[in-house]
C-alpha positions, 0 to 999 in steps of 0.5 A: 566323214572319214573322207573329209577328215583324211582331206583336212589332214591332207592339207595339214600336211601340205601346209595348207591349213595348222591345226593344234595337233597334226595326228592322225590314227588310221584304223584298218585290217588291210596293212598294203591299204594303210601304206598306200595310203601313206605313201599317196599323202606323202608325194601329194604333200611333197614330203618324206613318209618316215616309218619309224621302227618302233624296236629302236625307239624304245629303249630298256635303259632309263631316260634313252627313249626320252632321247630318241623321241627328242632326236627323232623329233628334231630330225623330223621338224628340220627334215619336214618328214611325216611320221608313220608309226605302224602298228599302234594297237601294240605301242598303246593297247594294254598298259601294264600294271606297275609291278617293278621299276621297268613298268613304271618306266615303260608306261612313262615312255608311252606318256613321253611319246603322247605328250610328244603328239601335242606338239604341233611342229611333227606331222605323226600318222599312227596304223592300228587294226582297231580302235576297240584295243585303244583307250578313249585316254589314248584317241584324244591325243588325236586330231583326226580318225580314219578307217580305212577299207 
């Protein structure tokens, strides 16, 4: 099943076939497997693979992350790049528990970027050590799992 899964996203991402979301979640302990991966897909598509850097992503001050997602978003559809959030077990995990201003917004900055995945014009392919740590609310978002050994 994970083989025909990596297939249609495959396709996805060479234009061959549009889904509603174009999101794949690569579940797997070995990192080098996972790149590889990544970077097969890319030259079987005939497009740039661009790790995005979580650290510059997100942004402490309020409304800045909704920005670099929206810049980041606009670069990728105008450049036609699949991006590649690498450790996604981090980004999704454990959302904490609103305390003070800073987690409300932390947890709406996640938000913004799972809304972000439903828009279908951005290829996104997210790497996680395991889905156990991932949310069933966070695994609908989507379109395709695949383990990889």
């Amino acid at each position: 099943m994970d083989q025909k899964e990596l297939i249609r996203f495959e396709k996805v991402i060479a234009g061959k076939k549009r889904p509603q979301r174009n999101v794949l979640l690569l579940i797997g302990e070995n990192l080098e497997a996972k790149h590889a991966k990544m970077a097969e897909m890319g030259k079987s598509a005939g497009r740039t693979v661009y790790r995005v850097d979580l650290s510059k992503l997100f942004s402490e001050y309020i409304g800045e992350t909704e920005k670099n997602l929206a810049s980041l978003w606009a670069k990728a559809e105008q450049r036609g790049w699949i991006l590649f959030f690498d450790e996604a077990d981090a980004l999704f995990g454990k959302r904490s528990a609103v305390k003070d201003a800073h987690d409300r917004y932390a947890n709406e900055d996640v938000s913004h970027l799972l809304r972000r995945l439903n828009q279908p014009s951005v290829s996104a392919v997210f790497s996680a050590s395991s889905e156990k740590i991932l949310k069933r609310s966070v695994l609908k978002h989507f379109s395709s799992v695949v383990r990889i050994a």
